[in-house]
N, C-alpha and C positions, 0 to 999 in steps of 0.2 A: 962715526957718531959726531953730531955737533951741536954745539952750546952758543947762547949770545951773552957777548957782554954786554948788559945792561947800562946803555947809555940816548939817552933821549935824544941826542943831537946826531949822532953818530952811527952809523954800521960797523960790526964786527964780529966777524962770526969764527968762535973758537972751536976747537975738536978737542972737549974735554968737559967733564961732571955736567952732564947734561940735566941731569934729576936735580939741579941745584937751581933752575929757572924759575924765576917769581912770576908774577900776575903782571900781565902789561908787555912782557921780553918780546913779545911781537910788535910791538909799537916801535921799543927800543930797535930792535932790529931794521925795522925800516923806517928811520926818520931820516935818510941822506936825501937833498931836495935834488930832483934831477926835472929834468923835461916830460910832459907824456901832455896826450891831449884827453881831453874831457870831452864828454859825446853831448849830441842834443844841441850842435849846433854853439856853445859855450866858447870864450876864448881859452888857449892852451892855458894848462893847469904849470905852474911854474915850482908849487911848493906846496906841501901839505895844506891842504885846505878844507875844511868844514860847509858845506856846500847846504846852504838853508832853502828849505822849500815852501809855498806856501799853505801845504796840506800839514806842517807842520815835524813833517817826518826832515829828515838831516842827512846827509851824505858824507862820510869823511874818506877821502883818499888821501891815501901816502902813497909815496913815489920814490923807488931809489934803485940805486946804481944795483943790476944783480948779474955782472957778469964773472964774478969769478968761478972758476970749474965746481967748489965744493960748497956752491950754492943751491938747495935743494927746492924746488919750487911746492912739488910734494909733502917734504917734511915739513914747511913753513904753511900750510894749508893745515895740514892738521895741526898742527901747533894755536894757528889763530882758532883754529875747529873749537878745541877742545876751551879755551876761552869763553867762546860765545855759548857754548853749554854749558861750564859751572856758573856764567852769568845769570844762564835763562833765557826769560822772554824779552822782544824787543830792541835787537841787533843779529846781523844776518850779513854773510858777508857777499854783495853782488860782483866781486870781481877779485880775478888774482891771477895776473897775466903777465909773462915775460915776452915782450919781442926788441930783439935786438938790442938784451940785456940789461935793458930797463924793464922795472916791473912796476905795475899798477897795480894797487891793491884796495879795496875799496868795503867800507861796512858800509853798513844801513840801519839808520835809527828808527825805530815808530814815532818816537818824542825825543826831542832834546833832556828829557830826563832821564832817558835811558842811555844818550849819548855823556850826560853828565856822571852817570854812576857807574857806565864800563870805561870813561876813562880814567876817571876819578879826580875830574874838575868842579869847576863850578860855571853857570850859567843863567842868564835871565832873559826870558823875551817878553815881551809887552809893548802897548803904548808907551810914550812917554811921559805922558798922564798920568797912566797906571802905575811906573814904575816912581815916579815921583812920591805918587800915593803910599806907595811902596817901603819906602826909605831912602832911595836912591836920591844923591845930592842932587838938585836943584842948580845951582851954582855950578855945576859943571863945565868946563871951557867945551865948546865943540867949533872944530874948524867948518866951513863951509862947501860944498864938493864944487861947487861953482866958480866961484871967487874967492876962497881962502880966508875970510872974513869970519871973526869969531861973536859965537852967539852962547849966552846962558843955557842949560837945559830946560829954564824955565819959561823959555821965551815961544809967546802963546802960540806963534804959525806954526810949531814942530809938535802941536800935546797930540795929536791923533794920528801921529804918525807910528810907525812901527821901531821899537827901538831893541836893541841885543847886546848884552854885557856877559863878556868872558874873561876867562883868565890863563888859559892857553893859548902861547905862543905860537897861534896857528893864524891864518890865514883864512879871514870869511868872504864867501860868496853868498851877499844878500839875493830875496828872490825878489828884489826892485832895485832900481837904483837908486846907490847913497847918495844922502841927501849932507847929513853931518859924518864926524867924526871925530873922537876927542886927538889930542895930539901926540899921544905916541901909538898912533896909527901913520899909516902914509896911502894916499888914494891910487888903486892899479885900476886903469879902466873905469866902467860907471858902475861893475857893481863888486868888484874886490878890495877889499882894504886888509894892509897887510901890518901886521908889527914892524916896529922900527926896529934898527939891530940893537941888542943892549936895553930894548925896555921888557918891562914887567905890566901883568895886568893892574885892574882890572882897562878892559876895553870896550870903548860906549861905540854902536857904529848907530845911524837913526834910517832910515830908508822908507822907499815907498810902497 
């Protein structure tokens, strides 16, 4: 029999009070960032990452180390299973694969609203027009993906642009490339920005 200890950063998987597992113990279970590759042509995926698309639907793969013997690939399927049916509608899990002990494991959102409410974050996509509109500050610092050069949010060539604020420590893959990004992001490539170690949301990314 086996149990996770519920820890968001970490893997760990005990043999013991398995009936005592909360809402989420799947996430917990695989949040160790290891290597795997991402299909479609994409660069390798390096660390839990939130994959946005522009039909509006979301990707989230986790990725982590699953070689030890009393690692169940099985039990951890149904486990995520049973998740995605006391949620409902609106997340679906399209992948859960071990080769060579690494495992990719991957849901699928209809909306980022229902990516918001099975993981139990928060999230906002709009212009940044719209989001201004919104409440969202204005006065924002955003770095530049260009040049490093920092611009207001309210600064008029970026308002019809598409922008996305979250507050998990995850790792987003816009479906354009970034344009801004507030500063406790770091730019991977042109269309991933990643948390810096040690910050907290919220996090602005602006894209094409």
């Amino acid at each position: 029999m086996y149990c996770n200890y519920v820890d968001r950063h970490c893997l760990s998987l005990q043999s013991e009070d398995m009936k005592s597992m909360k809402k989420k113990q799947i996430v917990g279970f695989l949040l160790t960032a290891v290597m795997c590759l991402a299909g479609c042509g994409n660069a390798v995926i390096e660390t839990d990452t939130l994959s946005l698309s522009k039909d509006g639907t979301a990707t989230y793969t986790i990725i982590s180390d699953f070689s030890e013997d009393y690692y169940d690939l099985e039990e951890l399927k149904v486990m995520a299973q049973d998740e995605v049916t006391a949620y409902g509608s609106g997340v679906q899990i399209s992948e859960a694969v071990v080769e060579e002990g690494i495992l990719n494991f991957q849901y699928v959102f209809d909306s980022l609203s229902h990516y918001a409410g099975f993981m139990e974050t928060a999230c906002y996509q709009s212009t940044v027009e719209q989001a201004i509109k919104a409440g969202y500050k204005s006065d924002t610092h955003l770095a530049s993906a260009k040049d490093g050069n920092t611009i207001l949010m309210n600064d008029e060539k970026i308002q019809r642009h598409q922008l996305f604020v979250w507050n998990e420590a995850v790792t987003v893959r816009c479906s354009g490339n970034v344009l801004y990004y507030s500063g406790n992001l770091r730019l991977n490539g042109k269309t991933d920005v990643v948390p810096k170690e040690g910050s907290s949301g919220p996090y602005y990314v602006v894209y094409k």
